[in-house]
N, C-alpha and C positions, 0 to 999 in steps of 0.2 A: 504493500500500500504506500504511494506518495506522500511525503510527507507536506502539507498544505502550511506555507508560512505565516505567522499573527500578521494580521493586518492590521496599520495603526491609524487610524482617521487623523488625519495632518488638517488643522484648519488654520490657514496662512491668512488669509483675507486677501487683499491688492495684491497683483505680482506688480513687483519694479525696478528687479534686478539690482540688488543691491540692500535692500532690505532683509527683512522678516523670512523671505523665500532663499535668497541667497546663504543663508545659517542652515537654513532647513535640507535645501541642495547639498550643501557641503556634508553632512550628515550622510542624506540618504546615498551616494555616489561609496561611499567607506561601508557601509554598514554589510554583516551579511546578509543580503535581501534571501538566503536559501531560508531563513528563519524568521528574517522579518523584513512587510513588505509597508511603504506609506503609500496612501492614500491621499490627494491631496484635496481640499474644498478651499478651490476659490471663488472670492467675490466680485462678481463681473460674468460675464456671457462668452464675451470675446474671446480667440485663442491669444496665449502667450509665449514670449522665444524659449520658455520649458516645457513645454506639453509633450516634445517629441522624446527630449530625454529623456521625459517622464515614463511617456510608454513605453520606450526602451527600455525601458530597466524593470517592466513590468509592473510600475506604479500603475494607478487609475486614477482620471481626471475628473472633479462635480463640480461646475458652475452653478454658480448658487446666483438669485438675483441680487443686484447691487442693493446694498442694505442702506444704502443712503436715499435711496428710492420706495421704503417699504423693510422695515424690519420683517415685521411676518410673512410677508411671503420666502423671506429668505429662510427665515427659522425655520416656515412651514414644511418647506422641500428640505432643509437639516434633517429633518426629526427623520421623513420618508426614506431617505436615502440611510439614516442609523438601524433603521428596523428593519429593512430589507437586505440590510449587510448583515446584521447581528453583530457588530463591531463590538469588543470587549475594551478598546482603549480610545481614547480621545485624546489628541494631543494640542490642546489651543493655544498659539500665538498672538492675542488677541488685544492682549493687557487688559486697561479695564474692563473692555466690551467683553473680554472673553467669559463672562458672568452671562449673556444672554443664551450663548453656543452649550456653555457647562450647565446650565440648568435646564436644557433640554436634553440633554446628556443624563444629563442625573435621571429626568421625566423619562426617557426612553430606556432605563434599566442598564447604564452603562457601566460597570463596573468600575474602572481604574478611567480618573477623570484628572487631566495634567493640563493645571494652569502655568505657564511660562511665561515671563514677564523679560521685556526688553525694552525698557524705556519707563522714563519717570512724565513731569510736567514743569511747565512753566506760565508764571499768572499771569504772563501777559496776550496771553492767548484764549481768553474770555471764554466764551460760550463751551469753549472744546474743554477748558481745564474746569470748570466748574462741573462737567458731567464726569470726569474724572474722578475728582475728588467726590462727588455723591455716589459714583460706583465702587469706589475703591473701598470703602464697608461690608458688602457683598464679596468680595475675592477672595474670601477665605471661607466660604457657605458649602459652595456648589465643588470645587474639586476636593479631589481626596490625595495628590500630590501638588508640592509646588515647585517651582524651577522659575532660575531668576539666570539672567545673562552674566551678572557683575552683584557684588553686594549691598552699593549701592539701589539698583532699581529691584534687589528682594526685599530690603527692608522696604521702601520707599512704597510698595504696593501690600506685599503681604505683614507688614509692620516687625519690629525689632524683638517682641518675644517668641514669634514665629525664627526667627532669623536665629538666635541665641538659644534656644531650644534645639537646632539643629535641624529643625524640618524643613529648610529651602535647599532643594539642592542648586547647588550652582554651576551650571554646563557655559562654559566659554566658546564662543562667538569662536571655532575652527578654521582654518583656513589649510588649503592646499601648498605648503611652503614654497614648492620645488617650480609653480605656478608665476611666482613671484619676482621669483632671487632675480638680482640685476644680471641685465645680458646685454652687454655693451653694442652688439650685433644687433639687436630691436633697439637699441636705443637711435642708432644710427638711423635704422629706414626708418621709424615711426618719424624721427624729428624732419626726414628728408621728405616724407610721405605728407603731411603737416607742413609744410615750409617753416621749420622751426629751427634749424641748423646753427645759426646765430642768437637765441633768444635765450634768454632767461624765464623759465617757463613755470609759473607760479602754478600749481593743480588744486583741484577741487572735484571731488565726484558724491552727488546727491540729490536729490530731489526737491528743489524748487518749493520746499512749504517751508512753513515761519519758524519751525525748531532748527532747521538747517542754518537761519540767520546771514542768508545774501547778501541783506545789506550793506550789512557791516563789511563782510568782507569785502565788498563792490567799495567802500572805502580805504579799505585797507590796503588793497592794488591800486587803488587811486597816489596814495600816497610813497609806493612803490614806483611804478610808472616816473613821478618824480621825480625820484634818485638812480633810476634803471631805464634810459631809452630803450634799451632792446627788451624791455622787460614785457609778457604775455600771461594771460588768464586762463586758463582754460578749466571750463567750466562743462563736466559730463552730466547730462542729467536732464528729467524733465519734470515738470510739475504747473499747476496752479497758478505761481509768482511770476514763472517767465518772462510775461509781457513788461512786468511791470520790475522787474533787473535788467529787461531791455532797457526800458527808457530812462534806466536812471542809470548807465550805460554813455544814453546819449546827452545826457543833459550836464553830465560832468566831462565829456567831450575825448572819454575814452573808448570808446566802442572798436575802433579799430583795432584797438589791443586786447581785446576777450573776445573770447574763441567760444560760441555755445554748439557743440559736440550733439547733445540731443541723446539720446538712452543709448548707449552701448553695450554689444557684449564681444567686446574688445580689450576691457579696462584692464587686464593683466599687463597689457602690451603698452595702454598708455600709462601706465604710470612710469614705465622706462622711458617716456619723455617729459618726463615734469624735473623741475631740480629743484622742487620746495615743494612739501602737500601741507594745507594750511585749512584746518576746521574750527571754525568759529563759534560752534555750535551754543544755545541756549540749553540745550539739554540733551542728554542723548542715552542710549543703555549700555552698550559696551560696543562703540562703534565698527562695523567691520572694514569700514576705506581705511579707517587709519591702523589697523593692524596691518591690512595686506603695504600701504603705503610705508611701513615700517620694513617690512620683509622683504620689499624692494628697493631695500638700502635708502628711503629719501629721507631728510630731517623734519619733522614731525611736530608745527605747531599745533597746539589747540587750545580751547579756552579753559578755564579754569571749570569752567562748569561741566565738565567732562571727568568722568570718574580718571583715579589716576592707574588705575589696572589696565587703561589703553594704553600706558606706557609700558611698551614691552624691550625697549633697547635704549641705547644712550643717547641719543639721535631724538627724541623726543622735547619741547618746553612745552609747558602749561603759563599761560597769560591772561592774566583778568581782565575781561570784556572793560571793565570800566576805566581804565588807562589811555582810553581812545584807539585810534586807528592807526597814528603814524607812532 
């Protein structure tokens, strides 16, 4: 008789390469799928550049409806899709929303229910972080495991006696090293590829929303730019904000020197042409650009409000947002 491997319901939410799915990939690509297989539920219809991986390796894919469109009809097809699989694990990435996925989870008789926390909040983010903080009471209801990126965003969601008791386990943000390491040979044609040969190439790889903190850095190259003629931006990523780091782009009358790239899945390669990776971030859980940006040898700012477990080499500073830009 064949041996049939656990199937673990992976509920990622958004793919956008570089996120909550890229942690989750890196996992599933190591893991031995002879014993255990994920299951991925994302949120959205559309296909994503993993879905082929995905079947490859004998995953299966559920498009759930965009939950910003209708919670319950998303929930509603969750619940269908867990009964019909008889799934024994649930794995939510969800942070605080993952209270709505896990308490259907619980409701449809799921045994082993694994909340995983990557990412904290920040107040300046209104409407998003107040539902935050009123979810974040709930987080500890509905699962019967927890898992946090960093120890910072365990306590931060599941609180300090959970933390201190020993019940969060803490699974680090992996990466493929050997993916990374500096290759002078890609660094060559990326930067030739790129017309970058001569520049000073400031990096940035994320997603265009307000925890990423554009601005600032669209500041911060500003005042680079100043001391660095040959100096360039380059900014991989899409989101939300775009339009509006364009125009503030143009109106400080550096546009010509930022590069917007637009989602890649290439960023192995481009970080062999950056020669500075700089995250400004307001908040974040145990970021994975700047580990991979570490393992490809580049010097490694970030802002203070970045746990300091992202430092993983000496090539690393942490700098407080409120020092300004230049």
């Amino acid at each position: 008789m064949a041996y049939k491997p656990i199937r673990i319901a992976q509920v990622v939410g958004k793919v956008v390469l570089g996120g909550v799915d890229a942690v989750v990939m890196n996992y599933y690509r190591h893991i031995d799928r002879t014993k255990f297989q994920f299951d991925f539920f994302m949120d959205g219809l559309d296909k994503t550049p993993i879905d082929d991986e995905i079947l490859s390796m004998g995953g299966r894919i559920f498009k759930l409806p965009p939950y910003e469109q209708g919670m319950k009809k998303n929930l509603v097809e969750f619940c269908k899709i867990l009964k019909n699989n008889n799934y024994k694990i649930v794995h939510c990435h969800m942070n605080t929303l993952s209270v709505f996925w896990l308490r259907e989870a619980k409701k449809s008789g799921v045994p082993v229910r694994i909340a995983h926390n990557h990412s904290t909040a920040h107040w300046r983010e209104g409407k998003r972080t107040l539902m935050k903080y009123a979810l974040r009471p709930f987080s500890r209801i509905y699962p019967t495991h927890f898992c946090a990126c960093a120890e910072h965003a365990g306590r931060w969601l599941f609180g300090n006696r959970l933390f201190d008791k020993g019940k969060i386990t803490i699974l680090r943000n992996a990466i493929e090293t050997d993916r990374y390491a500096f290759n002078p040979d890609i660094r060559e044609r990326v930067r030739a590829g790129l017309g970058l040969q001569d520049k000073f190439v400031v990096g940035h790889i994320g997603r265009f929303v307000y925890p990423k903190n554009h601005k600032f850095l669209i500041k911060i190259f500003a005042q680079v730019a100043k001391q660095e003629p040959n100096a360039i931006l380059m900014l991989v990523g899409d989101g939300e904000l775009k339009p509006e780091i364009e125009q503030m782009t143009d109106e400080l009358g550096i546009r010509r020197f930022v590069r917007f790239l637009g989602v890649r899945q290439d960023v192995q390669e481009l970080y062999q042409a950056m020669d500075v990776f700089v995250l400004p971030s307001l908040y974040e859980g145990l970021p994975v650009v700047g580990i991979e940006a570490q393992a490809s040898g580049l010097p490694f700012i970030m802002s203070d409000r970045i746990t300091k477990e992202a430092a993983v080499d000496g090539g690393s500073v942490r700098l407080g947002l409120n020092i300004g830009a230049d």
